[in-house]
One Martini backbone bead per residue (centre of mass of N, CA, C, O) as a GRO file, in nm:
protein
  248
    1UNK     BB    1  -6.105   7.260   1.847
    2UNK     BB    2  -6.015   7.222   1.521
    3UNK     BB    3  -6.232   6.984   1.319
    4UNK     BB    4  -6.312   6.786   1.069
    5UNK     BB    5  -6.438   6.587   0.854
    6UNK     BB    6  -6.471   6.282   0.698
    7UNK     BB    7  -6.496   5.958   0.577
    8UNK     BB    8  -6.372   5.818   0.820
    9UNK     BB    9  -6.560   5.862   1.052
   10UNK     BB   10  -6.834   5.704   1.050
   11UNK     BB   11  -6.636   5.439   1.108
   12UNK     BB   12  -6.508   5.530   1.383
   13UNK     BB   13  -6.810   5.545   1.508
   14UNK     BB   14  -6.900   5.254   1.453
   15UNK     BB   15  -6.597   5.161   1.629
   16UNK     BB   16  -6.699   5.370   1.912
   17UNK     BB   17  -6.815   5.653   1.889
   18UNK     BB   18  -7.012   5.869   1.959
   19UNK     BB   19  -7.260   5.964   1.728
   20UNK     BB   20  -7.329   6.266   1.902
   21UNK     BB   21  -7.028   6.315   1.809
   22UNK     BB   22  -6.863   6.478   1.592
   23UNK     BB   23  -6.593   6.406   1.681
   24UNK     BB   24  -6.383   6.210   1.537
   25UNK     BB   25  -6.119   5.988   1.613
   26UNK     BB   26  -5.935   6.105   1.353
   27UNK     BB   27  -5.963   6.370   1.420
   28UNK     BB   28  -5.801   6.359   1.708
   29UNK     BB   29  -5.526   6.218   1.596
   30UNK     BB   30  -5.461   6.493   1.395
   31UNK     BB   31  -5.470   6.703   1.647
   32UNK     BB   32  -5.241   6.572   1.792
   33UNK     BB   33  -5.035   6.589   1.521
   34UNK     BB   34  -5.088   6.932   1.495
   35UNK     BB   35  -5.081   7.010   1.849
   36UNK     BB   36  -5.316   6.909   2.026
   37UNK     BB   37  -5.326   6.861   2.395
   38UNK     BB   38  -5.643   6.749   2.438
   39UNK     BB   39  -5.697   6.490   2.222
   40UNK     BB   40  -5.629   6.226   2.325
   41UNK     BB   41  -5.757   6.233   2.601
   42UNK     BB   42  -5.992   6.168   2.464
   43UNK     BB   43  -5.993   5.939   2.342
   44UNK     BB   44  -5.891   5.762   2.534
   45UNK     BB   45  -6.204   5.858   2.719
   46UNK     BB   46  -6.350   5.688   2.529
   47UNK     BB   47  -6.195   5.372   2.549
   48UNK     BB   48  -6.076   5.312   2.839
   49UNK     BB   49  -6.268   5.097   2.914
   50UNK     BB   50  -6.218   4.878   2.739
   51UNK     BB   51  -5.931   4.859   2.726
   52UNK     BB   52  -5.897   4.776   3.006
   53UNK     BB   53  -6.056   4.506   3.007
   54UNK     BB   54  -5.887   4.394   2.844
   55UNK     BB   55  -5.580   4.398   2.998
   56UNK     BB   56  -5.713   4.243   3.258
   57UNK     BB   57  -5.790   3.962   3.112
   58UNK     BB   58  -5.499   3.893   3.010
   59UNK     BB   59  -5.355   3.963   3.270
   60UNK     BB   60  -5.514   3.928   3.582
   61UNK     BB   61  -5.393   4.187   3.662
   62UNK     BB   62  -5.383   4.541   3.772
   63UNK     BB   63  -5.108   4.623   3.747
   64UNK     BB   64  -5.026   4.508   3.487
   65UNK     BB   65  -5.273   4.619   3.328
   66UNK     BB   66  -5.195   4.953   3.374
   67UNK     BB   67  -4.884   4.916   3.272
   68UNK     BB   68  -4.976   4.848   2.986
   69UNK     BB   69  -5.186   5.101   2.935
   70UNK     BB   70  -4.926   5.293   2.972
   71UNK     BB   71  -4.764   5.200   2.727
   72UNK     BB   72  -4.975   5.191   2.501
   73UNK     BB   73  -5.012   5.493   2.536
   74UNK     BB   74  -4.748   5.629   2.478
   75UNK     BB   75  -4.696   5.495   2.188
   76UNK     BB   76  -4.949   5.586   2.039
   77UNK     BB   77  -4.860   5.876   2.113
   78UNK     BB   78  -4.589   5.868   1.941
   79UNK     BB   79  -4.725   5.715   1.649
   80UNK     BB   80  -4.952   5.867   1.512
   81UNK     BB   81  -4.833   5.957   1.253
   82UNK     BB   82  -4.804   5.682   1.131
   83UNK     BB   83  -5.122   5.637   1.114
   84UNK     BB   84  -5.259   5.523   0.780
   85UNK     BB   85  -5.566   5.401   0.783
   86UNK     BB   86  -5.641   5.114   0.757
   87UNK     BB   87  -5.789   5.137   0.990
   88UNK     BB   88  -5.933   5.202   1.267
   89UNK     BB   89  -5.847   5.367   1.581
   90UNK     BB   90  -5.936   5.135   1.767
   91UNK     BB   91  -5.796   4.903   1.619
   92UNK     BB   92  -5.522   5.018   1.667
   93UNK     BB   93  -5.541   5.042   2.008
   94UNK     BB   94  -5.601   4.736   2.033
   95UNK     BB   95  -5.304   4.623   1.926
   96UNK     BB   96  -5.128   4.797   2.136
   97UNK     BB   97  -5.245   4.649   2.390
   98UNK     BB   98  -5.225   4.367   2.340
   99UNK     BB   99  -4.934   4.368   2.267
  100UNK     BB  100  -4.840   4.481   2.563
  101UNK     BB  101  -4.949   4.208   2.715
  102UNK     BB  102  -4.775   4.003   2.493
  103UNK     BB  103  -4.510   4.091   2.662
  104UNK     BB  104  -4.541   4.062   2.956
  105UNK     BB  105  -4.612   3.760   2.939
  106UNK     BB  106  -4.325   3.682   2.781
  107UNK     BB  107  -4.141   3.793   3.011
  108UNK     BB  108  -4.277   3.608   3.240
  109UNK     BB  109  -4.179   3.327   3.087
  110UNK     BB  110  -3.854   3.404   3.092
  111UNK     BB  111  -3.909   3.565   3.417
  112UNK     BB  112  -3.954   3.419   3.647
  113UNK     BB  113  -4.137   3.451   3.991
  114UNK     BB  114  -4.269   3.478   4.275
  115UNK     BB  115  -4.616   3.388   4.347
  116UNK     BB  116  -4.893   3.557   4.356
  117UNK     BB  117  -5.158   3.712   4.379
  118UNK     BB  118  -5.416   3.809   4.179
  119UNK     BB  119  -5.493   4.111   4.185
  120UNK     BB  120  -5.711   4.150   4.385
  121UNK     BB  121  -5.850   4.412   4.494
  122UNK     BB  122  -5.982   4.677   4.656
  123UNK     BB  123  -6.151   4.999   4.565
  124UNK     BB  124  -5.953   5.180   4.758
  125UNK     BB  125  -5.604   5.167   4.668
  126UNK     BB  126  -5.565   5.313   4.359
  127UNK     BB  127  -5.555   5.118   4.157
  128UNK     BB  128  -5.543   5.193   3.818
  129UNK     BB  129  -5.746   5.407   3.575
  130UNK     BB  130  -6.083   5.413   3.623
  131UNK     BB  131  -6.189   5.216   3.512
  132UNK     BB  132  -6.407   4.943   3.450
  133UNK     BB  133  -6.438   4.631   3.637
  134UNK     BB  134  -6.470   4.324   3.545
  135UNK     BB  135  -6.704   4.188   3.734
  136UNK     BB  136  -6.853   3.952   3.931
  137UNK     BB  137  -7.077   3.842   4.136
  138UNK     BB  138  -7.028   3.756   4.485
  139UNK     BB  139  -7.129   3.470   4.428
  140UNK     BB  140  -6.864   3.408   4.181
  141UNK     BB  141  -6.618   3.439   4.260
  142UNK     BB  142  -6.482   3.172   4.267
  143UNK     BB  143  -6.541   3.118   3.940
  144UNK     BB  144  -6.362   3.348   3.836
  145UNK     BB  145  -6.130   3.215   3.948
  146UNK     BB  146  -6.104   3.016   3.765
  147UNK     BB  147  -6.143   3.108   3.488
  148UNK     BB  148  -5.896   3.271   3.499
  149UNK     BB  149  -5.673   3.046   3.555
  150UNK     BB  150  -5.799   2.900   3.242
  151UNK     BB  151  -5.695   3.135   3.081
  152UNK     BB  152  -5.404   3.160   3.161
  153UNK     BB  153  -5.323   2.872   3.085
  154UNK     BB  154  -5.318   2.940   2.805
  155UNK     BB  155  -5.220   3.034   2.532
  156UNK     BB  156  -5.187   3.360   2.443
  157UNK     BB  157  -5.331   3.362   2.174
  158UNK     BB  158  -5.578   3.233   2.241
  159UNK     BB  159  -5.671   3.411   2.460
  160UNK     BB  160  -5.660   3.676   2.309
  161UNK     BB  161  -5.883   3.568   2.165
  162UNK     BB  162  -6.134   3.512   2.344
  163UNK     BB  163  -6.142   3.795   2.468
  164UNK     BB  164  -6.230   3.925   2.211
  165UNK     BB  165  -6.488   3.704   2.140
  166UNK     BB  166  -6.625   3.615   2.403
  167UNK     BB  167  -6.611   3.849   2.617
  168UNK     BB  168  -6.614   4.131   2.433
  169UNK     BB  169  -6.752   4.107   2.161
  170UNK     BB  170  -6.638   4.067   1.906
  171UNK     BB  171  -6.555   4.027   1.573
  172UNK     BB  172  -6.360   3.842   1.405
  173UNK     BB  173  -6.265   4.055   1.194
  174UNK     BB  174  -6.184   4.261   1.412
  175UNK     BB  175  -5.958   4.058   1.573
  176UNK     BB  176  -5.776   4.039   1.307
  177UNK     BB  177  -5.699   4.318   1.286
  178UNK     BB  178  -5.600   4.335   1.601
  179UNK     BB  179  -5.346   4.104   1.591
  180UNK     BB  180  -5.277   4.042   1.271
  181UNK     BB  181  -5.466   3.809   1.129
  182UNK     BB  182  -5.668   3.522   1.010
  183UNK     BB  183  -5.974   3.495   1.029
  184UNK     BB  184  -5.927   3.160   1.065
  185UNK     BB  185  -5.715   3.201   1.308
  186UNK     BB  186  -5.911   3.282   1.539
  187UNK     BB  187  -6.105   3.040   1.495
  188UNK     BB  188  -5.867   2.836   1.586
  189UNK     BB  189  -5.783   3.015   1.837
  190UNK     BB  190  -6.057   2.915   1.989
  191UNK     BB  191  -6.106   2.638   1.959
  192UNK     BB  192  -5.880   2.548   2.142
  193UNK     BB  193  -5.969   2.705   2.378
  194UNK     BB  194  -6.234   2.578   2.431
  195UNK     BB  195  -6.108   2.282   2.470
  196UNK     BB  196  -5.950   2.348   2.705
  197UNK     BB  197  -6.192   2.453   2.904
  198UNK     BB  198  -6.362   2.215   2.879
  199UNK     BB  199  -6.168   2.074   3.065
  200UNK     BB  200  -6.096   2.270   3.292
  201UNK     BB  201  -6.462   2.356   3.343
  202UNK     BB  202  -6.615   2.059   3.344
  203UNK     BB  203  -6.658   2.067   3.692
  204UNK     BB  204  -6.890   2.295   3.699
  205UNK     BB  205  -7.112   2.139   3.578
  206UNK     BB  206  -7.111   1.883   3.808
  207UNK     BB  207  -6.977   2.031   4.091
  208UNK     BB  208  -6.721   1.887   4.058
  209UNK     BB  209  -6.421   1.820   4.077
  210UNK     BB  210  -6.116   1.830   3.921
  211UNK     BB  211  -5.968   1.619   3.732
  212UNK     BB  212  -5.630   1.489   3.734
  213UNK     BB  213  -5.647   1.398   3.450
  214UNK     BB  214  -5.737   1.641   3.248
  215UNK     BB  215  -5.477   1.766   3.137
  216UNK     BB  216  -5.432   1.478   2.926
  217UNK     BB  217  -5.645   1.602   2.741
  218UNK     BB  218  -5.561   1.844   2.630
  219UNK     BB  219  -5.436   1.997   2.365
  220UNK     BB  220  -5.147   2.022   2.238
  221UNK     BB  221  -4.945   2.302   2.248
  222UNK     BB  222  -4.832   2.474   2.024
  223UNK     BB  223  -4.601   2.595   1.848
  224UNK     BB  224  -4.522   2.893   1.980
  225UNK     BB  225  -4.716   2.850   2.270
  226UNK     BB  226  -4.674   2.857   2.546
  227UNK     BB  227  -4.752   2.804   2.898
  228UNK     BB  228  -4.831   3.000   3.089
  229UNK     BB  229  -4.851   3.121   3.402
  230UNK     BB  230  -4.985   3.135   3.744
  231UNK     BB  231  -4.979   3.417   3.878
  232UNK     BB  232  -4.753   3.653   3.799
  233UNK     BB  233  -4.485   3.881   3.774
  234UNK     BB  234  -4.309   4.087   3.709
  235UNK     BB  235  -4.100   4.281   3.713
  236UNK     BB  236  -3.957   4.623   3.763
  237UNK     BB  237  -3.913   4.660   3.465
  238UNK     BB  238  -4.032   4.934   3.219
  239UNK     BB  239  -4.041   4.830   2.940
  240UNK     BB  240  -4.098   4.917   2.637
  241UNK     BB  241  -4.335   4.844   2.351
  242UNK     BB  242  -4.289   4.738   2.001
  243UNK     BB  243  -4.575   4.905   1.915
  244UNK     BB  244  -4.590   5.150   1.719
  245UNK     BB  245  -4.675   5.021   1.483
  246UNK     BB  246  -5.002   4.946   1.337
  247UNK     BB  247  -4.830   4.680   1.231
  248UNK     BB  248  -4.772   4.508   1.528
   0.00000   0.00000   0.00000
């Protein structure tokens, strides 16, 4: 594969790219754009670790986060050539896989069904993509299993900003180019989401249950912001989202 450097490539190495690899992320995107069969796979298997991660804790389920991360990287991948290079292309890489997770969120809260087990498989299943699942240590598991509840609990724009600032450890200017809205509203949908987990994890620092009455404390849902159901699955249709534009 013959490819070149450019003044972008820097950026995108800085954005996740190994150092020591010459060719940059956009290097990939323009050689798939030009018919190389085997960069994108590339580019992919560079970020597939964080992606995968992202698209898991967003959406709480192996099965469901795997069919997001396979639709959002079709989409990426049919969409390339549009790619205008405005941000990094780690930076458009997680915003359609965002994208295709508050998508499935929202279809499952217009068609909720029968609510399943949480989605925790054995290693041996065969079910995800291949990448590294962030688990807690077997003794944290019980709270794990909370704390993912009540991220599940949050409206999904606050969860999409905590899992991408708090979790996985983002820079807020990172994840605002991520979502596509303003440095200030990240910082807004983190404080509200922070302030509805400490009421609902806030019996994990005291050792004892969660008051019944909680929830009555919680702040109240923004408008255009549903609460979530927990735990449900989507149906069994995989319509593709409509993420293929960079500014989607």
């Amino acid at each position: 594969m013959e490819v070149r450097g450019g003044p972008a490539a820097g950026r995108d190495r800085a954005a996740g790219a190994p150092v020591d690899d010459p060719v940059s992320d956009l290097d990939l995107l323009h050689a798939h754009v030009a018919g190389d069969r085997d960069a994108f796979a590339v580019l992919f298997h560079r970020h597939r670790d964080r992606l995968w991660a992202v698209a898991l804790r967003t959406l709480g389920d192996r099965e469901e986060a795997a069919d997001a991360l396979q639709d959002a990287l079709l989409s990426a991948h049919r969409a390339a050539a549009r790619f205008r290079g405005d941000s990094a292309v780690t930076t458009w890489l997680h915003r359609i896989v965002v994208n295709a997770c508050l998508d499935r969120i929202r279809r499952r809260q217009a068609h909720p069904t029968v609510p399943l087990p949480d989605g925790t498989h054995g290693p041996g299943d065969g079910s995800g993509t291949g990448g590294v699942e962030p688990a807690a240590p077997v003794h944290d598991h019980d709270t794990a299993l909370v704390v993912r509840e009540a991220l599940a609990a949050l409206p999904v724009e606050q969860r999409a900003a905590l899992i991408l600032v708090d979790v996985q450890g983002y820079p807020v200017a990172e994840v605002a180019r991520i979502l596509g809205v303003a440095e200030g509203t990240v910082k807004s949908r983190c404080a509200r989401g922070r302030a509805r987990l400490a009421v609902l994890l806030g019996h994990l620092r005291s050792g004892g249950e969660q008051p019944p009455s909680a929830a009555s404390n919680v702040p109240g849902v923004t408008r255009g912001n549903p609460r979530a159901p927990q735990s449900v699955r989507s149906g069994s249709g995989r319509s593709r989202p409509d993420a293929n534009q960079e500014d989607a």
